[in-house]
N, C-alpha and C positions, 0 to 999 in steps of 0.2 A: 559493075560493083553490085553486090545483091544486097536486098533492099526487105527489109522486114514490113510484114504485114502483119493486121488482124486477119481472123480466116473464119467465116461462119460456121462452125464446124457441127452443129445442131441447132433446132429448132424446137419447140413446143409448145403445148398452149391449154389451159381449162376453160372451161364455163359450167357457171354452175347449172343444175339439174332445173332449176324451175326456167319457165319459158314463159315468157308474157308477148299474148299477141296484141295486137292495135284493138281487136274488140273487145280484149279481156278487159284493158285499160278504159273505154268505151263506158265499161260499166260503172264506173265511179269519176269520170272525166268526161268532162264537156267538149266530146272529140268523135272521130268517125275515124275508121279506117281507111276509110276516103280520103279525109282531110289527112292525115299525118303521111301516106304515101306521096299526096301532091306536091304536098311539100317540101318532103326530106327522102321518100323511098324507100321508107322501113317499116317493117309487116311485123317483126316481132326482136325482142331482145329478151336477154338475161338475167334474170336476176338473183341473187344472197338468198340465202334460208336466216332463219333467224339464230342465231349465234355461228355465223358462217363470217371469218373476216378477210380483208384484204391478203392477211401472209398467208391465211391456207390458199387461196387462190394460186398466188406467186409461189408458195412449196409446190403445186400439182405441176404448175405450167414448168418450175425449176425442173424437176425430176423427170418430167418427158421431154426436157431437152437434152440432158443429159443423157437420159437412154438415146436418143435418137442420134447423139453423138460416142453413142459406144464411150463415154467416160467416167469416171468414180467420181463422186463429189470432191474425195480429195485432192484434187488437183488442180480444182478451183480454187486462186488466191485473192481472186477478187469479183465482188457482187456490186455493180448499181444496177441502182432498184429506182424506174422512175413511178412515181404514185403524187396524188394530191389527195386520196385517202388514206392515209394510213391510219394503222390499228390505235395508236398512241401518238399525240404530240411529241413526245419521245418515248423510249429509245425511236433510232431509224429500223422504219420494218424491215429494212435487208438485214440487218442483225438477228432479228428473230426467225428467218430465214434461214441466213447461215446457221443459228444453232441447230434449227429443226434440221437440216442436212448433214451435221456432225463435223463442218468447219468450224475448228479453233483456230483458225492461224489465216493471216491475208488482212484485206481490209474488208468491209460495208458500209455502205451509204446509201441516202433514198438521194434523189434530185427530184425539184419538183421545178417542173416547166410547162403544167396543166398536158394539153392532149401531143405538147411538141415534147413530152417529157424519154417518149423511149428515142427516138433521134437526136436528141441533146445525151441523154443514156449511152449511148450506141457510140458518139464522136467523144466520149468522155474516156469511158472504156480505150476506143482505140487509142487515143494519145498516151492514156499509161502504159499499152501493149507497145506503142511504139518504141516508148522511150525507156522500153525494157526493166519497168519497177516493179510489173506482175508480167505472170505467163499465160493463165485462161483467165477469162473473166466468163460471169454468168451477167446477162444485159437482161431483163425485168418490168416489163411493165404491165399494174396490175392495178383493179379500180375496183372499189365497189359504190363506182358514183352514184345509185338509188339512195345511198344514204344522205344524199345533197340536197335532193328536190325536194321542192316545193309541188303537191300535187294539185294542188291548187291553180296552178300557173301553168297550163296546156301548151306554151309558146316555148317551152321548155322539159317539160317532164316526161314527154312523151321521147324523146329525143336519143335520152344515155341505157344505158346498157351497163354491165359487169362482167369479168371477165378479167386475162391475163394470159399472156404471152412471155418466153421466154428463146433468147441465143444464146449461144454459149459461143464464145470466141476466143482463138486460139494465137497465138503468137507465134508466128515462123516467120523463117528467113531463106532464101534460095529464088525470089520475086527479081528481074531485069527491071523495075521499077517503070513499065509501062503498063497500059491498060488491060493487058493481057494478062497481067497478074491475079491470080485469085486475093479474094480481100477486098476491106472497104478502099478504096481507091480516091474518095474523095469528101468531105462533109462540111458544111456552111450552116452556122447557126446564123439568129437576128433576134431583135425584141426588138419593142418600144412602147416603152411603158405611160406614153400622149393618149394610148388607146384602152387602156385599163378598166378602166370603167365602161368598155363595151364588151363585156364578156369577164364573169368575176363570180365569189361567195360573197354575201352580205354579213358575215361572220370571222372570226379569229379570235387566238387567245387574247391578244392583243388588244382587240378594240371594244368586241363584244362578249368577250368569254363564251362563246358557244358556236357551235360548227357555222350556222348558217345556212342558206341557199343560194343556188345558181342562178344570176341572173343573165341577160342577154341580150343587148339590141342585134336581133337576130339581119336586120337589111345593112345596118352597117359589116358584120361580121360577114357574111358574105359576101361584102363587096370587096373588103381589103385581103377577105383568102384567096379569091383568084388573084390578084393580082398579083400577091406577095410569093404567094408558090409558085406562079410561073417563074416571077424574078429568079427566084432562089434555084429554081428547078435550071435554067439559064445560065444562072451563076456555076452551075457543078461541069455544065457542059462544057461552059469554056473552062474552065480551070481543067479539066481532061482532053479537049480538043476532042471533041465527040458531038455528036448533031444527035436529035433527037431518033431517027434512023434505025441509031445504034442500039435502042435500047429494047430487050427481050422483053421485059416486065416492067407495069408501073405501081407500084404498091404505095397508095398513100391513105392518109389519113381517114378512116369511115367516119365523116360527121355528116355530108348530109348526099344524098347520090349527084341532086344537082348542081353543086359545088364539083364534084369528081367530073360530071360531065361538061360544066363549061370547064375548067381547067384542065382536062384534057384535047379538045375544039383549039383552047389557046394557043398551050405550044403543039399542037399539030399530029398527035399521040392518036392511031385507032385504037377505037373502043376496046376491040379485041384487046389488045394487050395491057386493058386496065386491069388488075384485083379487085374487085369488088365483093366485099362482103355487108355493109350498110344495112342490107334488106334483114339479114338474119343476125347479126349482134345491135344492130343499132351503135352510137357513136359510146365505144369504152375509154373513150379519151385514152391515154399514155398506153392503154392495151391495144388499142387498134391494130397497128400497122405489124405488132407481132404476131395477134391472132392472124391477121389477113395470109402475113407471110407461111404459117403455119399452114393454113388450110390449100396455099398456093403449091407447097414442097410436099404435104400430103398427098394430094391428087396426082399430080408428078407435072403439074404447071412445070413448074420453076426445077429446072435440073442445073448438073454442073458446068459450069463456063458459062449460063446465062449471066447476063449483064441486067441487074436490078434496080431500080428508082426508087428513092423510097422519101416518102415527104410528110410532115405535118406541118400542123398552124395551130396555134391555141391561144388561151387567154393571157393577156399582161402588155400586148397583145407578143407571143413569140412565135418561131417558126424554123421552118431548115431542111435541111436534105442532106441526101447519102446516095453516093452510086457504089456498088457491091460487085465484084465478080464471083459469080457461086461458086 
């Protein structure tokens, strides 16, 4: 019986033009390039110009994945856009997206799931492709988290980055519904919201009327991301009957390198076939794992029929994975 898939069918990704290294930050932060490398392994990130926002980001990375998918905008009838910056409390920036693209027609929405926001993106999308109410979707994740931090607070600031990745995925059918099929083949979200308060904004319309800052108990947050991603990473494998062996590429979340290297040690993954980009975006929350992917199909890493992993963890505390056949 054939068996309808999502199908990666493009890729892309911005950042903006300014570049901040560890010493530039040095110069107004009580910090060393030493120290923020020992820690996290990141030498320099991105950041906004000033009247620069999160939708131009998500318009650039949208349009080059479109090109890179040889497709017209019109034929995208669906955009989630995962962000925990957006331009406005409302509308949702994939609205102001879609219009800058010159889609009238379809749906948009943002989801916000902090840095697990383009993997919760990604498994949201497929379920509508699957269940055949849209045909392409464009998948979104864009930040301009500098506007968050606190500069003041080195255990943090030093840390996020900006940026924006985009897929565009396609809806086909002609898949024998085994692993062999191109498409996402498998996705497992989580939260739990006991751990909220270790990793959050001190802000909302809500509580404080005003944005806020990032805060962090950074030993706990690393302690429950290995564990949680392995789980999760675990969870996809058997739900595929697939061993860790199996997998061409591991693409997950850039938040800190040490994190990527005990979680890889865990489940048994060489280094070789991590993504790593950390050192040069620094953690773009909900962008990560698109930029990585981007820079992975760029280089010509990741070709077709590779088998892809793809993972994040973020705050509330949430998380999840996705295995891909390219």
């Amino acid at each position: 019986m054939s068996v309808r898939r999502s199908v990666i069918a493009g890729v892309g990704s911005y950042l903006p033009e300014r570049i901040v290294t560890n010493d530039d930050l040095a110069k107004f932060v009580d910090t060393s390039d030493e120290w923020i490398v020992e820690r996290s392994g990141i030498r320099q990130r991105h950041m906004v110009a000033d009247g620069q926002f999160t939708s131009d980001l998500a318009i650039a990375a949208a349009k080059a994945a479109l090109e890179n998918a040889n497709m017209d905008a019109q034929e995208i009838d669906l955009i989630v856009m995962a962000t925990t910056t957006p331009d406005n409390t409302f509308p949702a920036t994939a609205t102001i997206v879609q219009d800058a693209l010159g889609i009238h027609h379809g749906a948009a929405f943002d989801l916000q799931a902090v840095c697990s926001g383009f993997v919760f993106s990604l498994s949201t999308a497929d379920n509508f492709l699957k269940a055949g109410q849209f045909k392409n979707a464009l998948v979104i994740g864009a930040e301009t988290f500098s506007r968050l931090l606190d500069w003041e607070d080195r255990t943090t600031c030093v840390l996020f980055g900006d940026g924006a990745g985009a897929v565009v995925l396609k809806s086909e059918e002609g898949g024998d519904g085994t692993v062999a099929d191109r498409g996402i083949l498998t996705a497992h979200l989580h939260s739990d919201g006991r751990y909220k308060d270790k990793l959050y904004v001190d802000g909302g319309p809500s509580t404080t009327q005003t944005v806020g800052h990032v805060r962090m108990v950074g030993r706990d947050v690393f302690r429950h991301a290995v564990v949680n991603i392995a789980d999760v990473i675990n969870e996809a494998l058997l739900a595929t009957d697939l061993t860790i062996e199996d997998i061409d590429w591991f693409v997950p979340h850039q938040a800190n390198k040490r994190i990527l290297d005990s979680t890889a040690k865990r489940i048994g993954l060489p280094p070789e076939k991590v993504v790593m980009t950390v050192a040069e975006h620094g953690n773009t929350s909900a962008a990560s794992v698109p930029l990585a992917l981007s820079v992975a199909v760029a280089d010509g890493r990741i070709k077709r029929g590779d088998l892809v992993l793809l993972e994040a963890m973020g705050g509330g505390f949430t998380w999840g994975s996705a295995l891909v056949r390219w």
